[in-house]
FIKOLZA-1660 file (N, C-alpha, C; in steps of 0.1 Angstrom, whole numbers, plus 5000, padded with zeros to 4 digits):
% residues 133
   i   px   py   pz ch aa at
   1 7326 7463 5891  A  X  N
   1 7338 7466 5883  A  X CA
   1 7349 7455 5886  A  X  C
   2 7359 7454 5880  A  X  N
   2 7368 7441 5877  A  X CA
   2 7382 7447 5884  A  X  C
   3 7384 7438 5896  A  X  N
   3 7395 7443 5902  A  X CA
   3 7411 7451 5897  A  X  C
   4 7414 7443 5883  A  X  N
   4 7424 7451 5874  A  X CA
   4 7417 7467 5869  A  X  C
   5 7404 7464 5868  A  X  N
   5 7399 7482 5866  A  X CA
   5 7403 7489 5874  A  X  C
   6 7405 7483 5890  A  X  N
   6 7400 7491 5900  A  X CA
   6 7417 7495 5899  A  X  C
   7 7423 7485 5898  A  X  N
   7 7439 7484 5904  A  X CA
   7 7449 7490 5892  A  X  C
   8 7441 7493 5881  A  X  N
   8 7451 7504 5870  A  X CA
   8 7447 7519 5871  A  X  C
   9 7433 7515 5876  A  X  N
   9 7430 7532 5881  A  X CA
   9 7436 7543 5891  A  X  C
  10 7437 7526 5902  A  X  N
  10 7443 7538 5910  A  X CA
  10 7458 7537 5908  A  X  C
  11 7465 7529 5903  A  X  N
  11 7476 7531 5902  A  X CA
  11 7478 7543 5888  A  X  C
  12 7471 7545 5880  A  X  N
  12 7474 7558 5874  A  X CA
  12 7475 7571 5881  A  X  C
  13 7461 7568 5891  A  X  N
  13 7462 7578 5897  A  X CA
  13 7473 7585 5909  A  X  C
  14 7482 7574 5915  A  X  N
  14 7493 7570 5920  A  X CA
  14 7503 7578 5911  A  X  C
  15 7505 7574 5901  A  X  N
  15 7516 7574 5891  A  X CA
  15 7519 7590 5892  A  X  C
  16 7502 7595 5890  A  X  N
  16 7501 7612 5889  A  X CA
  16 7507 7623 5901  A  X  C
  17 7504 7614 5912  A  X  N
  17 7508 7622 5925  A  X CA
  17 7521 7617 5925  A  X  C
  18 7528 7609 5924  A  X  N
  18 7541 7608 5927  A  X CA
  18 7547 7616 5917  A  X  C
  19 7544 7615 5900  A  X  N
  19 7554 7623 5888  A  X CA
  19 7553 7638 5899  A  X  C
  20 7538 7641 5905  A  X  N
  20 7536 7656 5908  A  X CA
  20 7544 7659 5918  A  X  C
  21 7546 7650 5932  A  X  N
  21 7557 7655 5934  A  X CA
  21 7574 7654 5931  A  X  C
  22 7573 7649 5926  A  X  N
  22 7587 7642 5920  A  X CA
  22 7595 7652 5916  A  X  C
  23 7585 7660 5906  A  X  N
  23 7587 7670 5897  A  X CA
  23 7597 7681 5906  A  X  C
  24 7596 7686 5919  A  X  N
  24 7602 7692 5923  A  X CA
  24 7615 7689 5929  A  X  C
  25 7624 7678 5924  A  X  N
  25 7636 7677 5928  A  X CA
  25 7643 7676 5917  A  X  C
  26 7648 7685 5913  A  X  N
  26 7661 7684 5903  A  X CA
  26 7673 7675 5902  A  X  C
  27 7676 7664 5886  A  X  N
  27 7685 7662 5889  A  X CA
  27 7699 7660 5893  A  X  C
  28 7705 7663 5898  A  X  N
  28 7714 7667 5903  A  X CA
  28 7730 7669 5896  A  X  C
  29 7729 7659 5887  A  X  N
  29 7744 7652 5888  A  X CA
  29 7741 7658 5869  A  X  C
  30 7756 7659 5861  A  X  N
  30 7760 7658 5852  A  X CA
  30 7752 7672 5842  A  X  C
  31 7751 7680 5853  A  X  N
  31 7747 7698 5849  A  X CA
  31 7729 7695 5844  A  X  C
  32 7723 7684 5852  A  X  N
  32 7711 7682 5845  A  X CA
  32 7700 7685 5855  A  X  C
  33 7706 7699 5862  A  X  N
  33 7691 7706 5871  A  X CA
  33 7686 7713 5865  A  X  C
  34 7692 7724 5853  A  X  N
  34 7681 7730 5848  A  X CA
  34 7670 7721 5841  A  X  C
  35 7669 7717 5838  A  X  N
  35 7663 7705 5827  A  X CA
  35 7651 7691 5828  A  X  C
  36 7661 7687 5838  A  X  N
  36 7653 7671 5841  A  X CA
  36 7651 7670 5858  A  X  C
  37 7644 7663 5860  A  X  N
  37 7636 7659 5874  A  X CA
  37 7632 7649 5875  A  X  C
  38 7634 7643 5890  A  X  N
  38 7626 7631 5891  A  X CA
  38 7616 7622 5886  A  X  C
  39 7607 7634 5885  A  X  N
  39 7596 7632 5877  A  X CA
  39 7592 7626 5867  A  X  C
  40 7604 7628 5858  A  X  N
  40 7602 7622 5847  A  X CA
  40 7604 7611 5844  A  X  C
  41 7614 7605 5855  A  X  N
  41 7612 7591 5856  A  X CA
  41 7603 7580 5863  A  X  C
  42 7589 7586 5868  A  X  N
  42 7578 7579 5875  A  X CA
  42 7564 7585 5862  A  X  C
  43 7567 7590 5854  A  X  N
  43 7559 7598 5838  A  X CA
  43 7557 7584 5830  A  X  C
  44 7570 7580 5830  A  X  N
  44 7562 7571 5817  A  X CA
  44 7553 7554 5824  A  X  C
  45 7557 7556 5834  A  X  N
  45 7551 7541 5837  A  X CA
  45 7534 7544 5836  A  X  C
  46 7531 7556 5833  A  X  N
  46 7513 7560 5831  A  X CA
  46 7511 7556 5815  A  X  C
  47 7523 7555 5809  A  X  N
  47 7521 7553 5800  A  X CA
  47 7516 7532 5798  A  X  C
  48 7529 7532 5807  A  X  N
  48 7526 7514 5807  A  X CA
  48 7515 7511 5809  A  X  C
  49 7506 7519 5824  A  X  N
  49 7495 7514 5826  A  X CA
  49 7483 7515 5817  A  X  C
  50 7485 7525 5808  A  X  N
  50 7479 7529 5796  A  X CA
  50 7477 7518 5788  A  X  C
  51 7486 7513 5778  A  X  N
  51 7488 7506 5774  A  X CA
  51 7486 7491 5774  A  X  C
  52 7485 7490 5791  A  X  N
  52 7481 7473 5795  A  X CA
  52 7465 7476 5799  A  X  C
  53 7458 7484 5799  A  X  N
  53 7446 7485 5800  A  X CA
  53 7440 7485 5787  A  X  C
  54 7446 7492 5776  A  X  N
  54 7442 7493 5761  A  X CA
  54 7443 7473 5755  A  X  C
  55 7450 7469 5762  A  X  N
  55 7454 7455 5754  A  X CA
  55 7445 7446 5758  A  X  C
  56 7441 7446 5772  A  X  N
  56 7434 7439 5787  A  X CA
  56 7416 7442 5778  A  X  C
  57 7413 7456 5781  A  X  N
  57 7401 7462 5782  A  X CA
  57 7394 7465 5765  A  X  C
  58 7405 7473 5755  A  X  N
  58 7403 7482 5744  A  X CA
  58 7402 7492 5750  A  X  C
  59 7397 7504 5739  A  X  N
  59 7399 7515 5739  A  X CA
  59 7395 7523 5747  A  X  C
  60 7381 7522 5748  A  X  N
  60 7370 7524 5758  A  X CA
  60 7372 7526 5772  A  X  C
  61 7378 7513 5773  A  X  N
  61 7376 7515 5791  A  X CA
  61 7393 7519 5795  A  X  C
  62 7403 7520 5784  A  X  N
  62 7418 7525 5786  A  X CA
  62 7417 7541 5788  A  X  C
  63 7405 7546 5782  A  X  N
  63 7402 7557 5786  A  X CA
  63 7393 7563 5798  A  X  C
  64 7388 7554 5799  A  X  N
  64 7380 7553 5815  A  X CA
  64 7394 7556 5826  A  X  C
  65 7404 7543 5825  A  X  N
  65 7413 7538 5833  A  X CA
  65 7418 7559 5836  A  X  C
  66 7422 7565 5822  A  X  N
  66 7431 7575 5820  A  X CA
  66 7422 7583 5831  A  X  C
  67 7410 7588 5829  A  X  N
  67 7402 7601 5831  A  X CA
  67 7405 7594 5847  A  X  C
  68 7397 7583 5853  A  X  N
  68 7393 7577 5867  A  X CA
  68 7407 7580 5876  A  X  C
  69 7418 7577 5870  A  X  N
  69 7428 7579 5875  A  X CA
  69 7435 7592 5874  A  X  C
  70 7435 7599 5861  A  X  N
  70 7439 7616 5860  A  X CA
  70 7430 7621 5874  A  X  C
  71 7418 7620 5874  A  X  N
  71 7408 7628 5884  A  X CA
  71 7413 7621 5901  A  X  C
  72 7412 7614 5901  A  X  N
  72 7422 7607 5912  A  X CA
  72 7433 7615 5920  A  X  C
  73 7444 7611 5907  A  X  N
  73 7455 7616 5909  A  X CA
  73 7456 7635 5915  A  X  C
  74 7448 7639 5906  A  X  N
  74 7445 7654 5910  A  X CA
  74 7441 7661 5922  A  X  C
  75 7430 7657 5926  A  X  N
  75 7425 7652 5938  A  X CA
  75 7436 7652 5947  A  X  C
  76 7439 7641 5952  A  X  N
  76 7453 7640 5952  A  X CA
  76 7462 7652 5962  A  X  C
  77 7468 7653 5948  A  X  N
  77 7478 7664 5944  A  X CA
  77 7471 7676 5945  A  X  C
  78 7461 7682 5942  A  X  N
  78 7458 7693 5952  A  X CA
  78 7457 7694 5968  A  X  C
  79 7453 7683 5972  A  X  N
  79 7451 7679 5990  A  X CA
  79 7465 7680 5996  A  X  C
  80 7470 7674 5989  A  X  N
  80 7488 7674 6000  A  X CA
  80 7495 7688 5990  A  X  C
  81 7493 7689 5979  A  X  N
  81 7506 7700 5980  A  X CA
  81 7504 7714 5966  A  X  C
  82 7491 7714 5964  A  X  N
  82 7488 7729 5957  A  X CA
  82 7490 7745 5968  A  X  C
  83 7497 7750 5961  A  X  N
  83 7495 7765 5972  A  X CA
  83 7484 7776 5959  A  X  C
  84 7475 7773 5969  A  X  N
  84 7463 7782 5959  A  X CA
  84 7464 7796 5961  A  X  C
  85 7473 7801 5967  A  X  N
  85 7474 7810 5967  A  X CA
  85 7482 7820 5956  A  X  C
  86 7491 7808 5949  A  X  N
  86 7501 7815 5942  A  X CA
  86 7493 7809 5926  A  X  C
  87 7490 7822 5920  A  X  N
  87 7485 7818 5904  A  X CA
  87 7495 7809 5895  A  X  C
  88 7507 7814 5896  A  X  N
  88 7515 7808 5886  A  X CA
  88 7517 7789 5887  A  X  C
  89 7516 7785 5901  A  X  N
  89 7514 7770 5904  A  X CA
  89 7505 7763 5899  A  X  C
  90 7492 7774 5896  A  X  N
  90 7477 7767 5895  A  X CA
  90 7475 7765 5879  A  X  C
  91 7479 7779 5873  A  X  N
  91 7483 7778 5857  A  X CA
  91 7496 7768 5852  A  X  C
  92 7508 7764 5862  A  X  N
  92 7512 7751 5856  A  X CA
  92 7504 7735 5859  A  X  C
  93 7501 7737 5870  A  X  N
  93 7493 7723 5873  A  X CA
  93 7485 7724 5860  A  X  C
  94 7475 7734 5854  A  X  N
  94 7465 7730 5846  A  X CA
  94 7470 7726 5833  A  X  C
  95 7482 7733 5830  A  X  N
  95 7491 7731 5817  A  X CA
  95 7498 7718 5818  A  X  C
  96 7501 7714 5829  A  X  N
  96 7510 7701 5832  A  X CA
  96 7498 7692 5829  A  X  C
  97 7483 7688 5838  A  X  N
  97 7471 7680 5839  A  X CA
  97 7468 7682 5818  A  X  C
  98 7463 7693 5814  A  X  N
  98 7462 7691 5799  A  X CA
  98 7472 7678 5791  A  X  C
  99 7485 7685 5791  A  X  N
  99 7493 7679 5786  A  X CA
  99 7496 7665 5789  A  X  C
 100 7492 7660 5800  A  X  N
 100 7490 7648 5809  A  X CA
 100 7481 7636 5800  A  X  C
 101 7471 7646 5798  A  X  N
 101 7456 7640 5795  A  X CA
 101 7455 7637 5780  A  X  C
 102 7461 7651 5772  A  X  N
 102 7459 7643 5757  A  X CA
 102 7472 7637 5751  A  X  C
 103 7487 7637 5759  A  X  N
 103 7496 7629 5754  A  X CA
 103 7490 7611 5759  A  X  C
 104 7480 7609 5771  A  X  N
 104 7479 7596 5771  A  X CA
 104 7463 7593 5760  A  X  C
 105 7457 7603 5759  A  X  N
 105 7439 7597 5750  A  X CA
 105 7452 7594 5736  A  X  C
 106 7465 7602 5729  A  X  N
 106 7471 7598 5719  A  X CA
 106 7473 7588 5718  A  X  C
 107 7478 7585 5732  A  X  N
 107 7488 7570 5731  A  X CA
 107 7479 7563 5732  A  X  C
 108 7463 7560 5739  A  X  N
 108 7455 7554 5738  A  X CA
 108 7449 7549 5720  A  X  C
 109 7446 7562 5713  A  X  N
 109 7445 7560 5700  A  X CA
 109 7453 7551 5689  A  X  C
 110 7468 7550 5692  A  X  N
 110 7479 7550 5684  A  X CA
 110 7480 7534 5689  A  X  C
 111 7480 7531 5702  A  X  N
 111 7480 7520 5706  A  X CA
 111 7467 7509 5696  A  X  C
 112 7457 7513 5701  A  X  N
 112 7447 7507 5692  A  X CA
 112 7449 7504 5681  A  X  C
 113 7453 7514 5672  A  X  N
 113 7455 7512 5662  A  X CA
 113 7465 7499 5657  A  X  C
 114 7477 7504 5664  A  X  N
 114 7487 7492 5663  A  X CA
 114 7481 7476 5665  A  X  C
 115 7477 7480 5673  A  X  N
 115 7469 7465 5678  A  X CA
 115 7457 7456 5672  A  X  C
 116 7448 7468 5666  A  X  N
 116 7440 7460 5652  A  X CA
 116 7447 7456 5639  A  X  C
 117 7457 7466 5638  A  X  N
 117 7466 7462 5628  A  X CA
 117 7472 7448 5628  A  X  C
 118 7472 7446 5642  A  X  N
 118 7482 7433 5648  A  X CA
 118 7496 7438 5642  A  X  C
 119 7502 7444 5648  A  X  N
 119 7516 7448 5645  A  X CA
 119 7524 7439 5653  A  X  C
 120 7529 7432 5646  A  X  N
 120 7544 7425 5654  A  X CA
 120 7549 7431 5666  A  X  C
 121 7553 7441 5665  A  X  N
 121 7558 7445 5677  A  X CA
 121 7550 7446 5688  A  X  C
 122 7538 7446 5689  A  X  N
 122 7526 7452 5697  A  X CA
 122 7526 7436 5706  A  X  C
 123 7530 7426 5702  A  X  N
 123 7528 7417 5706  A  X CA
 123 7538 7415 5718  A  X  C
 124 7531 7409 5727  A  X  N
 124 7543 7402 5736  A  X CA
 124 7552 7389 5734  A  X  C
 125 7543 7384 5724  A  X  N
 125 7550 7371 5724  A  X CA
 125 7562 7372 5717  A  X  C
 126 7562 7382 5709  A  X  N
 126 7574 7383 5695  A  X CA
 126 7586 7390 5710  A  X  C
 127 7576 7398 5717  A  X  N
 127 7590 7402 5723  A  X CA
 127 7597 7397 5737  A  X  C
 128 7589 7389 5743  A  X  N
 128 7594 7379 5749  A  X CA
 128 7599 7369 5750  A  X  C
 129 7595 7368 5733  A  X  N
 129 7598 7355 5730  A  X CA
 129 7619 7355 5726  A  X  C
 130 7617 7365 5721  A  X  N
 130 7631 7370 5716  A  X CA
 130 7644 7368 5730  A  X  C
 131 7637 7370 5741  A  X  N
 131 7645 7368 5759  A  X CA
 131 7646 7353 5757  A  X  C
 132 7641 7346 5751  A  X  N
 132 7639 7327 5754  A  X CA
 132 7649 7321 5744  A  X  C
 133 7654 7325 5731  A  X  N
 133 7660 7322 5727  A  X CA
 133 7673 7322 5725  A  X  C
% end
């Protein structure tokens, strides 16, 4: 396997245990505990890694990257911090892991798409290029 395979996988899988714990600090400032969490700001970079595997690899192995690293990540995040004792934790991890899995196979799809299309924006050059001038 090709050392960027190895090194988007596990950093997906990375990505997973950190959003997972992340998720439990609220916060803090400007009345935004009920609401928002750490978490959500270590969430989307799974999406970056998503995305630069889709552009690197295609579709195929961007989805490799997702699952190798979702199962990873889980792994994981059950070892250091599931309490299996309490159902309601185990029924959000599984609703959290779903929702994990098919907001990235979407983005995986949508991305593609863009990309056969050759959409301008999909490009780095158009948008790097835009910092140079």
């Amino acid at each position: 396997m090709n050392k960027l395979f190895l090194a988007l996988s596990f950093f997906m899988g990375s990505v997973v245990l950190v959003s997972n714990y992340l998720v439990q600090f609220p916060i803090k400032y400007y009345g935004l505990e009920e609401i928002l969490t750490y978490g959500a700001f270590s969430y989307p970079v799974a999406f970056l890694i998503t995305d630069l595997a889709n552009r690197r690899y295609g579709k195929l192995i961007a989805k490799k990257i997702i699952y190798f690293g979702f199962l990873l990540g889980v792994l994981l995040t059950l070892y250091f911090s599931t309490n299996f004792s309490d159902l309601i934790s185990i029924r959000i991890a599984i609703g959290s892991g779903t929702a994990f899995i098919t907001a990235q196979l979407i983005d995986v799809q949508i991305f593609d798409k863009l990309r056969q299309k050759k959409m301008v924006y999909c490009s780095s050059d158009f948008i790097f290029g835009r910092f140079n001038n």
